[in-house]
NUBA-183361 format. One line per 2 residues: number of its first residue (from 1); their letters; for each residue x, y, z of N, C-alpha, C. Coordinates in steps of 0.2 Angstrom, whole numbers, plus 2048, in hexadecimal, padded with zeros to 3 digits. Example, Ala and Ser with C-alpha at 12.3 -4.5 7.8 and 13.67 -1.06 7.14 Angstrom:
<rs>
1	as	842,7E4,827,83E,7EA,827,842,7F0,827; 840,7F5,823,844,7FB,824,840,800,827
</rs>
This chain:
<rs>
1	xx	D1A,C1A,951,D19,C17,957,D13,C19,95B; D0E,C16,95D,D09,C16,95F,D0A,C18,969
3	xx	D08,C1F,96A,D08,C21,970,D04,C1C,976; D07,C1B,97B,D02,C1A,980,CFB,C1A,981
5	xx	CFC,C23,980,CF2,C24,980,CEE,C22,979; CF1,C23,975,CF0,C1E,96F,CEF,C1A,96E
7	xx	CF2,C14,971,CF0,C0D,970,CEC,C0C,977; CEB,C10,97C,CE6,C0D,982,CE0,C10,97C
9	xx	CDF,C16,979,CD9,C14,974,CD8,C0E,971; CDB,C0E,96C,CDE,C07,968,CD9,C00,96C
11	xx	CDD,C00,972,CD8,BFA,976,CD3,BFD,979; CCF,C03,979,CC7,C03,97C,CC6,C03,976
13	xx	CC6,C00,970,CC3,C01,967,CC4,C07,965; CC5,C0D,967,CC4,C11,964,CCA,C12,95F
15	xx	CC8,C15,957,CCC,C15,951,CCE,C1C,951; CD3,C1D,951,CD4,C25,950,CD7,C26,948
17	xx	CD5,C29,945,CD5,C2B,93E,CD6,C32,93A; CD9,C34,936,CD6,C3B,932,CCF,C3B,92F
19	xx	CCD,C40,932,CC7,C41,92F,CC6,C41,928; CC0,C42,925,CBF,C40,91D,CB9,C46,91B
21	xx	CB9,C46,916,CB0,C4A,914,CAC,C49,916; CAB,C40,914,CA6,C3D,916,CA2,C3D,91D
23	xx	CA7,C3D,922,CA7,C3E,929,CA1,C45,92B; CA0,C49,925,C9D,C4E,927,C99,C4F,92B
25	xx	C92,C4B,92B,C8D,C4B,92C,C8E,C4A,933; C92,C41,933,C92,C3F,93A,C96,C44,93F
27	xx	C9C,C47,93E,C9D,C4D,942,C97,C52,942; C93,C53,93E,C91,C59,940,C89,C56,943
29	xx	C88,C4F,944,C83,C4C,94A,C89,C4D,94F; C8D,C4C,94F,C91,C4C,957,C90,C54,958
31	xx	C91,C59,958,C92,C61,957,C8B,C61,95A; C83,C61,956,C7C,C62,957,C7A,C5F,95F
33	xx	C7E,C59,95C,C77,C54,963,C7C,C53,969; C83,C52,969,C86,C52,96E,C89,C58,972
35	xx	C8A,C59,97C,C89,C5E,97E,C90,C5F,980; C94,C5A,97D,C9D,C60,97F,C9E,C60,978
37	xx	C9F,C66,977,CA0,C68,971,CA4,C6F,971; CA8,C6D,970,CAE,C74,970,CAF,C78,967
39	xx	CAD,C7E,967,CAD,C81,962,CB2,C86,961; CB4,C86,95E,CB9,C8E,95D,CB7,C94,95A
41	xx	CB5,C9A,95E,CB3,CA0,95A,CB7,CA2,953; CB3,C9E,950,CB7,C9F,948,CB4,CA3,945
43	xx	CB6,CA2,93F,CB3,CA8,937,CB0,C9F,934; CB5,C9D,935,CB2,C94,930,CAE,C92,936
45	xx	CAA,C8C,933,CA6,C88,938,CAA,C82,938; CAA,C7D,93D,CAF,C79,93E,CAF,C72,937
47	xx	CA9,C72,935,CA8,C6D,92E,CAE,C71,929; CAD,C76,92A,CB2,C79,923,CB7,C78,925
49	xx	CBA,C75,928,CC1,C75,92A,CC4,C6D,929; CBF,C69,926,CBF,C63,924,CC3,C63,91D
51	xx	CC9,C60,91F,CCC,C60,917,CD5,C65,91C; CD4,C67,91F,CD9,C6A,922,CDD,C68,928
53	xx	CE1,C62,928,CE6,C60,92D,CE9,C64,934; CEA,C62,938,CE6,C5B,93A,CDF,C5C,93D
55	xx	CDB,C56,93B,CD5,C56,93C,CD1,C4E,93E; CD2,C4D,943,CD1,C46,943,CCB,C44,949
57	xx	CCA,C3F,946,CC4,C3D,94A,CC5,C36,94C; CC0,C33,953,CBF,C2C,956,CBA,C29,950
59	xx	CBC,C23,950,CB6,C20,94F,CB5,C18,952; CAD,C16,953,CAD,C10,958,CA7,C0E,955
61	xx	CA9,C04,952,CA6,C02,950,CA2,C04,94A; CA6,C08,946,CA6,C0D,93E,CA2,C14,93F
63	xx	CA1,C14,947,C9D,C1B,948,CA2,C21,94A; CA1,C25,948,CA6,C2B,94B,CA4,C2E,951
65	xx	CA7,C2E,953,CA3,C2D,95D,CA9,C36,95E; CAD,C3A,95B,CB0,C3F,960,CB5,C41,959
67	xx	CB8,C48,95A,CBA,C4C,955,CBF,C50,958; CC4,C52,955,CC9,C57,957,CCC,C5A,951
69	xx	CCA,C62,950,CCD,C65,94A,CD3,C6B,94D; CD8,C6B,94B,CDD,C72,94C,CE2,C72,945
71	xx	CDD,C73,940,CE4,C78,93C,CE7,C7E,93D; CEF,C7D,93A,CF2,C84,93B,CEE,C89,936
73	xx	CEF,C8E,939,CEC,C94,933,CEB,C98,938; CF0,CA0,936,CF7,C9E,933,CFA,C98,934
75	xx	D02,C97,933,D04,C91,932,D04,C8F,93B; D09,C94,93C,D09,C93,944,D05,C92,948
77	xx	D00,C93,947,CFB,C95,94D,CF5,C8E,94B; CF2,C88,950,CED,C86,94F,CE9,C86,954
79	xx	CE3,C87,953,CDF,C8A,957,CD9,C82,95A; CD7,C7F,95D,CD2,C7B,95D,CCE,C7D,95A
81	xx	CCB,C7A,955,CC5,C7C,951,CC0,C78,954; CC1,C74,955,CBA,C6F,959,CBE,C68,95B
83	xx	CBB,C68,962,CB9,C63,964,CB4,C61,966; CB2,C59,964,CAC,C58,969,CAC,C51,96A
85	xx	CA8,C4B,96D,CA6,C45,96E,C9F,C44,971; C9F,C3D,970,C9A,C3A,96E,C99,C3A,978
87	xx	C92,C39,97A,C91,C3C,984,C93,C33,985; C92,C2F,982,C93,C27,986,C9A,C24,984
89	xx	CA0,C2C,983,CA6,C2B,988,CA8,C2D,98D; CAA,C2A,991,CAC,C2B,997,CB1,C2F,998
91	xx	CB0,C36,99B,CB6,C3B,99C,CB9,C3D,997; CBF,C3F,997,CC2,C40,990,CC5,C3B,98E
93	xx	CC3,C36,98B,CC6,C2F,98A,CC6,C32,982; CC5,C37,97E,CC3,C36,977,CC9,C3B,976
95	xx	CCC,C41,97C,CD0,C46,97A,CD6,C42,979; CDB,C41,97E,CDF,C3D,97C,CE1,C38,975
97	xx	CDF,C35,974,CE1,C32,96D,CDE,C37,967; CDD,C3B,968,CDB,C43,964,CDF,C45,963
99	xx	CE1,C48,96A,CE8,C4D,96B,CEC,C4A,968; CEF,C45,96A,CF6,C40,96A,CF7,C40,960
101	xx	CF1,C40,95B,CF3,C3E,958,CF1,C45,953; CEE,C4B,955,CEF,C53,954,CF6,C55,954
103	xx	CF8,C51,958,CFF,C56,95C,D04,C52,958; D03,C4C,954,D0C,C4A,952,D08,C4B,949
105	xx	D03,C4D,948,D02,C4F,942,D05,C57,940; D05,C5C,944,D09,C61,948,D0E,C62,947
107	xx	D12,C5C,94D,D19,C5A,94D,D1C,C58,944; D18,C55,941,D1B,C53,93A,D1E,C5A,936
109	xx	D19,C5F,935,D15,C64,933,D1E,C69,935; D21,C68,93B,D24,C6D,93D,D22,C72,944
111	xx	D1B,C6E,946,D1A,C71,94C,D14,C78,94B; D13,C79,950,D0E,C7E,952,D0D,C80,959
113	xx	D0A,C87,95A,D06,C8A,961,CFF,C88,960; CFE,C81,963,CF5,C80,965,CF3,C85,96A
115	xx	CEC,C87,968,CE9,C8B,96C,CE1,C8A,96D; CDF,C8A,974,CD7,C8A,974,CD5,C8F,977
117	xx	CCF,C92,978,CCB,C96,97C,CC7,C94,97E; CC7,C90,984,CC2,C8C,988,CBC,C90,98A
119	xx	CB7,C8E,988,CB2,C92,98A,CAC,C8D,98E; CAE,C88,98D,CAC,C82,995,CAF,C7E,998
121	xx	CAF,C7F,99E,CB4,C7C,9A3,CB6,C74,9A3; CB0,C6F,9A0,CB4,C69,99C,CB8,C68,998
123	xx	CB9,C6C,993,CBF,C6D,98F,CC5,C6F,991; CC4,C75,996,CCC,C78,99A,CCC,C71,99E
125	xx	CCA,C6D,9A3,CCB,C67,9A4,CCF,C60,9A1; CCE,C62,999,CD2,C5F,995,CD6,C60,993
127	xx	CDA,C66,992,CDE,C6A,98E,CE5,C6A,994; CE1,C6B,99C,CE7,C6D,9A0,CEC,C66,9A1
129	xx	CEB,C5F,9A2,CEC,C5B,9A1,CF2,C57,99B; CF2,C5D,995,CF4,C5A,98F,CFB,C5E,98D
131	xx	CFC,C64,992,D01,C67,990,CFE,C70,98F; CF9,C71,990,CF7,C78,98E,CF7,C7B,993
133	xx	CFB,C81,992,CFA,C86,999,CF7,C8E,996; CF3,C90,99D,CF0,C94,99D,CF3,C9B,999
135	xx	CF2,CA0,994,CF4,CA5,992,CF2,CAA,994; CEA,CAD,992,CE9,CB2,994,CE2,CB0,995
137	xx	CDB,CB7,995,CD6,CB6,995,CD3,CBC,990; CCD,CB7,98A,CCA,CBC,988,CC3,CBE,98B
139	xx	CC2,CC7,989,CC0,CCB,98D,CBA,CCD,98B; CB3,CCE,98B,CAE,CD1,989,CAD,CD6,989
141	xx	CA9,CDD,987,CAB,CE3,989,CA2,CE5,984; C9F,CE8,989,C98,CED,984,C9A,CF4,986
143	xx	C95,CF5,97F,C95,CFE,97F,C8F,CFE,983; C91,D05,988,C8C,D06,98E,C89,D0C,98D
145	xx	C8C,D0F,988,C8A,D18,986,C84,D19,982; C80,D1E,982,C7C,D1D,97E,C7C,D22,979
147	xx	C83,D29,97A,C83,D2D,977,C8C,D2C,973; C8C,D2F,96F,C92,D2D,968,C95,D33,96D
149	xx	C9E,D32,970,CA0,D36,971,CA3,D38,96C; CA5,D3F,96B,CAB,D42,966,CB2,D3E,967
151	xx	CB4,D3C,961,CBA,D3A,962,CC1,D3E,95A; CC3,D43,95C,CC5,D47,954,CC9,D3F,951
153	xx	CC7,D41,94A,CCB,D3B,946,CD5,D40,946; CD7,D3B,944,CDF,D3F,944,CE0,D40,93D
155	xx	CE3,D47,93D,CE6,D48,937,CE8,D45,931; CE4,D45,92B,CE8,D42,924,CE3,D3C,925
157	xx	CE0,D39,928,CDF,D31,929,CD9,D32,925; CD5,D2D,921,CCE,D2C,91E,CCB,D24,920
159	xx	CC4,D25,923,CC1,D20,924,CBD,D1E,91E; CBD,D19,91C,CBA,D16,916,CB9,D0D,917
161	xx	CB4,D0B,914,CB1,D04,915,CB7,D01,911; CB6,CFB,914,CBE,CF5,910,CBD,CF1,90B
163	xx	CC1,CF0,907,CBD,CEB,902,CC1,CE7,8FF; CC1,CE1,8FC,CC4,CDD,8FB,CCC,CDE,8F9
165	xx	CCE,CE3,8F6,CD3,CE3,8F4,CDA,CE7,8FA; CD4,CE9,8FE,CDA,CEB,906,CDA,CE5,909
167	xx	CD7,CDF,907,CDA,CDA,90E,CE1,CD8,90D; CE3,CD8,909,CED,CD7,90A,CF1,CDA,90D
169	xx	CEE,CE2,90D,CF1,CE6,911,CEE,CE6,918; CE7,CE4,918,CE3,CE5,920,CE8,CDE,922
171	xx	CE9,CD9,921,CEF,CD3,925,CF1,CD6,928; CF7,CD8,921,CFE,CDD,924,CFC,CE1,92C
173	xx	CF7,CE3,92B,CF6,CE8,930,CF6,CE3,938; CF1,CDF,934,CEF,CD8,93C,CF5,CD8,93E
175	xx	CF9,CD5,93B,D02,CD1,93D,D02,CD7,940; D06,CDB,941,D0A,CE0,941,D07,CE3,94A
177	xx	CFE,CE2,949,CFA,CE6,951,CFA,CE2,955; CFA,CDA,954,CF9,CD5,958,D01,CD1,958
179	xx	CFD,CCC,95F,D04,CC8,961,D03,CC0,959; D08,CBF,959,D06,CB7,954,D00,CB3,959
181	xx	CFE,CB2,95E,CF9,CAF,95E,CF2,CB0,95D; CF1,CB6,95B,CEB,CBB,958,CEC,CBC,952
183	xx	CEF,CBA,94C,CF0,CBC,947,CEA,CB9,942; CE9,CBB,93D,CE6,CB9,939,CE9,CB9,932
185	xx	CE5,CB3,92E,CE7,CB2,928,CE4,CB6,922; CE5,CB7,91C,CE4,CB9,917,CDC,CB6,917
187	xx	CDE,CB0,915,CD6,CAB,916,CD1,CAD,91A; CD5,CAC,922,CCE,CAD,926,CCE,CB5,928
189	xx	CD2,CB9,924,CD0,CC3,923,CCA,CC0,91F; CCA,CBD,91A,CC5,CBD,912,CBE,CBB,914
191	xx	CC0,CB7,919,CB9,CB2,91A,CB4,CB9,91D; CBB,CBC,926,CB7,CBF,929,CB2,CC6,924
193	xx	CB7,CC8,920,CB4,CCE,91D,CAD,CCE,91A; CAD,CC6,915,CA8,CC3,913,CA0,CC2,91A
195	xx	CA2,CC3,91F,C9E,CC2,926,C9C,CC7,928; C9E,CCE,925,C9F,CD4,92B,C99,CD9,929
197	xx	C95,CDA,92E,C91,CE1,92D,C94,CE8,92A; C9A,CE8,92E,C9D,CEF,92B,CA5,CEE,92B
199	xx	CA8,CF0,927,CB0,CEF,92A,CB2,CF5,926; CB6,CF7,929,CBA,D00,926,CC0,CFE,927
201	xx	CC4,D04,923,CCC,D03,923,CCD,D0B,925; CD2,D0A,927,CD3,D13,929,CDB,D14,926
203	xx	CDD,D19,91F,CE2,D19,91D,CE4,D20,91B; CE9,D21,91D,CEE,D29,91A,CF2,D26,912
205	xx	CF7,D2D,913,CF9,D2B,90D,CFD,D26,909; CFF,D22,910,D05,D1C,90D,CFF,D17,90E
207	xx	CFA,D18,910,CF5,D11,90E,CF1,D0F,914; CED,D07,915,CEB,D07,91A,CEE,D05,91F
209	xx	CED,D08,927,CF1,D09,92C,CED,D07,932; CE6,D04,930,CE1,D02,937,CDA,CFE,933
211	xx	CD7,CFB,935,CD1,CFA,933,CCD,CF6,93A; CC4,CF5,938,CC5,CF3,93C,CBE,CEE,938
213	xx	CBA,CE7,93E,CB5,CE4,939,CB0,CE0,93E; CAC,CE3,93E,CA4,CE3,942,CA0,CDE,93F
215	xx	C9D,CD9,943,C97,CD4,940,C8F,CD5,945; C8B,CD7,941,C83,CD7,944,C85,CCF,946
217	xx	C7E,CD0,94D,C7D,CCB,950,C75,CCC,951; C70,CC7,956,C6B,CC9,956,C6A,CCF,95B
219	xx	C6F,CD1,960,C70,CD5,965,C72,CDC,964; C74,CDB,95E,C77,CE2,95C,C7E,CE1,956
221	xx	C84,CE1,958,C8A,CE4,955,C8F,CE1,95A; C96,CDE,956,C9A,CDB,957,CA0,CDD,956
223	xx	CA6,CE1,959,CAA,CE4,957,CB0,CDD,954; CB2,CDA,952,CB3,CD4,952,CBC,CD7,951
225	xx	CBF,CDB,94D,CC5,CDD,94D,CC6,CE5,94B; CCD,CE6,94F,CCE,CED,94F,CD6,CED,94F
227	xx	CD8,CEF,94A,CDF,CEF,948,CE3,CF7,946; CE6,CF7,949,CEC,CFE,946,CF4,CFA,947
229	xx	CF6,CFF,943,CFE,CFF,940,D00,D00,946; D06,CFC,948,D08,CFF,94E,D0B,D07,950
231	xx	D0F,D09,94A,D0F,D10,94A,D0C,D15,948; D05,D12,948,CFF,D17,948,CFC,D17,94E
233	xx	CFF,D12,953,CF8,D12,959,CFC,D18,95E; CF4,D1A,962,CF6,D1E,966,CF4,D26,964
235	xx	CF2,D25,95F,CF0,D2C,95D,CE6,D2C,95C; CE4,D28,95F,CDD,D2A,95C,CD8,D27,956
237	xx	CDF,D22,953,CDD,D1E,94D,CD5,D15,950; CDA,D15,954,CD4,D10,956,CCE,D12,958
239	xx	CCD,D19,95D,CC8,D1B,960,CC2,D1E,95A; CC9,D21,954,CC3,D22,950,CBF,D1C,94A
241	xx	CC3,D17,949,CBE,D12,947,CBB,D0F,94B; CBA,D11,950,CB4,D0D,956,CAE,D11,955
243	xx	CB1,D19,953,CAB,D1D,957,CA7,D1D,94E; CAB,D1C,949,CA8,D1C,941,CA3,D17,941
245	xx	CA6,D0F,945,CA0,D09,946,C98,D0A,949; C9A,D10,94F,C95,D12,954,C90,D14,94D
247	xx	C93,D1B,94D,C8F,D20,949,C8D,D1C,942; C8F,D18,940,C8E,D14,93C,C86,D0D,93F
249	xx	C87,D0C,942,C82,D06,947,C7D,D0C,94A; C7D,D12,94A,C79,D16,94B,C74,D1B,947
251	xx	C77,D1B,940,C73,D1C,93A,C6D,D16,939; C6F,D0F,939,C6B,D0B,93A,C69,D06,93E
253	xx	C68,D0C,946,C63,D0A,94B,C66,D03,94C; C6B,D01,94E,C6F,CFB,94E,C72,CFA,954
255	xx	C70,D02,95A,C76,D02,95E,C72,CFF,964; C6F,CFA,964,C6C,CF4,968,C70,CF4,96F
257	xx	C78,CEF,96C,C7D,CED,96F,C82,CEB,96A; C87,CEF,96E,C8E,CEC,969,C93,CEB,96F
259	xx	C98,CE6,96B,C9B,CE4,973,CA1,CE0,96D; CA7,CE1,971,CAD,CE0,96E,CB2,CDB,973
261	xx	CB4,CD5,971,CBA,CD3,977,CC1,CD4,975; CC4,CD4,97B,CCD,CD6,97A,CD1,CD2,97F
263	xx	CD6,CD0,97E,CDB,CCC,983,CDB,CD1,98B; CDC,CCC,98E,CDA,CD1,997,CE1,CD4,995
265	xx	CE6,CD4,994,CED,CD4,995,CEF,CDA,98F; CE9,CDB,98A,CEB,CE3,986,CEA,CE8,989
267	xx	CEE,CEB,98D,CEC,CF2,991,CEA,CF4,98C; CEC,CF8,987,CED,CFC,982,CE5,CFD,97E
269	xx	CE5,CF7,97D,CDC,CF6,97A,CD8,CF5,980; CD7,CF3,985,CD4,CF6,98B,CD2,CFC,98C
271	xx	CD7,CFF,98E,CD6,D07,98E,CD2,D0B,98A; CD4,D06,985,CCF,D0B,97D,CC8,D0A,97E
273	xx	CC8,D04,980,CC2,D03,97D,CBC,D07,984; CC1,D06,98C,CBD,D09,98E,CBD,D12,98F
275	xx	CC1,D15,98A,CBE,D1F,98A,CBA,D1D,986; CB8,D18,981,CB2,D19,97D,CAD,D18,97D
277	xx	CAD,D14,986,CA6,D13,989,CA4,D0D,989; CA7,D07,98A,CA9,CFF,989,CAB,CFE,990
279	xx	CA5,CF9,992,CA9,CF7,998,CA8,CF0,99C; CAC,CEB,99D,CAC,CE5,99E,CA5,CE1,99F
281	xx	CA4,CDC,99D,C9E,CDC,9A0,C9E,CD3,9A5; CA4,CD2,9A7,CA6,CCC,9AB,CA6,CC6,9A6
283	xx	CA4,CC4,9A3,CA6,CBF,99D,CAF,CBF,99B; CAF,CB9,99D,CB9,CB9,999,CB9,CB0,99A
285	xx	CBE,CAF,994,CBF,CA9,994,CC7,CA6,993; CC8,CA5,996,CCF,CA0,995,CD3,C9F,98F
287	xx	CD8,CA0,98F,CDD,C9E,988,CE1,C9A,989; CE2,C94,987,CE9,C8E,987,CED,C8E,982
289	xx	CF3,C8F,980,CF7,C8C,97D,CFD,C86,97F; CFD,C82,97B,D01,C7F,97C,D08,C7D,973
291	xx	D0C,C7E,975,D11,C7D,970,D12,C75,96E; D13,C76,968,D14,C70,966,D1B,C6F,961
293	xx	D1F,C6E,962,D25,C6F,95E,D2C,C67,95F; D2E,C66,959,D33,C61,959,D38,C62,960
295	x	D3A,C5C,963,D3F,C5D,968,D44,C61,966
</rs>
């Protein structure tokens, strides 16, 4: 049964469809030349995510005029990979029949938690209208120090570089430090590690218990994730794989700028980050989720 906003698309011509391969290019003219463009801070670029449901695009008069990617991954969680349209639609005439046909792709699927991080306020424009409510805010943070404070490592623990065969145990570790909307998958651990300037694991006896995984930038260093066991945390395990990064980013004259984000709402990771001399730098962006689940 074709929804309301659906078919008022339907009657302005616009064809709403599953994207293709083929489609490549012309989405990725709409991403280049067009200026609302919604990206999701990924590990994948929003093209790689072609072939991954749901993924559907406008098309008018066999042009692809607007795109909407959110696959799950993990299962539960879809995140906007991309949105965008062509600038000679009028308002959000291209989200709607997007959303509507996202979201029962979803519903077939068994549902999901949609999520965006709005980081232009045309988009949050779009999203508040559709069912998504405000969560929380993600947060900026730079190193402001210019000297490495001492921070004792804890008893028993070793820091060592990670390497492909810890990313099944680094997950486990993800799931277990974060809420499920922060989670990471097997896949996008593999992609990020493949991405990372430096990543460490910090493990005792029974194995690893924290890691963490930084990307250069032109600016400097990107703390990009910092994970402990939850029964490891609170002893000094996180402060010590920060200060291994520093001191690491400081053998090669890297310590330009490093800057890390964290949900406004983790006291816990807050406070860390600022005894180690990290400190907001007014940059935060909006988080939406909206549920999508069988009645």
């Amino acid at each position: 049964m074709i929804t309301a906003k659906l078919s008022a698309a339907l009657k302005a011509g616009l064809q709403v469809r599953p994207a293709v391969s083929a489609d490549q290019h012309k989405i990725a003219d709409l991403i280049f030349f067009e200026p609302r463009v919604h990206r999701h801070l990924d590990w994948r670029g929003p093209l790689e995510w072609l072939g991954y449901p749901p993924y559907f695009v406008t098309e008018e008069d066999g042009r692809v005029t607007s795109a909407l990617a959110c696959p799950p991954d993990p299962d539960s969680i879809a995140w906007i990979r991309l949105f965008v349209q062509a600038s000679h639609l009028s308002g959000p005439s291209a989200w709607p029949p997007l959303w509507e046909a996202a979201r029962g792709d979803l519903l077939a699927r068994g549902g999901a938690t949609v999520a965006a991080i709005a980081t232009q306020r045309w988009f949050e424009s779009f999203l508040l209208p559709s069912g998504f409510t405000l969560c929380q805010h993600i947060v900026l943070l730079e190193w402001l120090e210019r000297s490495i404070l001492p921070v004792p490592r804890p008893a028993g623990i070793v820091i060592r570089k990670m390497s492909v065969d810890d990313l099944p145990r680094v997950v486990e570790v993800d799931a277990a430090a974060f809420e499920p909307l922060w989670h990471n998958s097997l896949s996008a651990l593999s992609k990020a590690f493949s991405q990372a300037m430096y990543a460490t694991v910090a493990e005792n006896a029974s194995g690893v218990i924290g890691y963490q995984l930084s990307t250069a930038n032109p600016f400097g260093a990107h703390l990009a994730r910092l994970a402990v066991w939850p029964e490891a945390q609170g002893r000094g395990l996180g402060a010590a794989l920060v200060r291994d990064l520093i001191l690491k980013l400081n053998e090669r004259n890297s310590l330009s700028r490093i800057t890390v984000n964290t949900q406004s709402n983790n006291a816990a990771s807050l406070a860390l980050y600022h005894r180690l001399g990290f400190r907001r730098t007014g940059e935060q962006f909006p988080v939406y989720t909206c549920r999508v689940e069988p009645a």
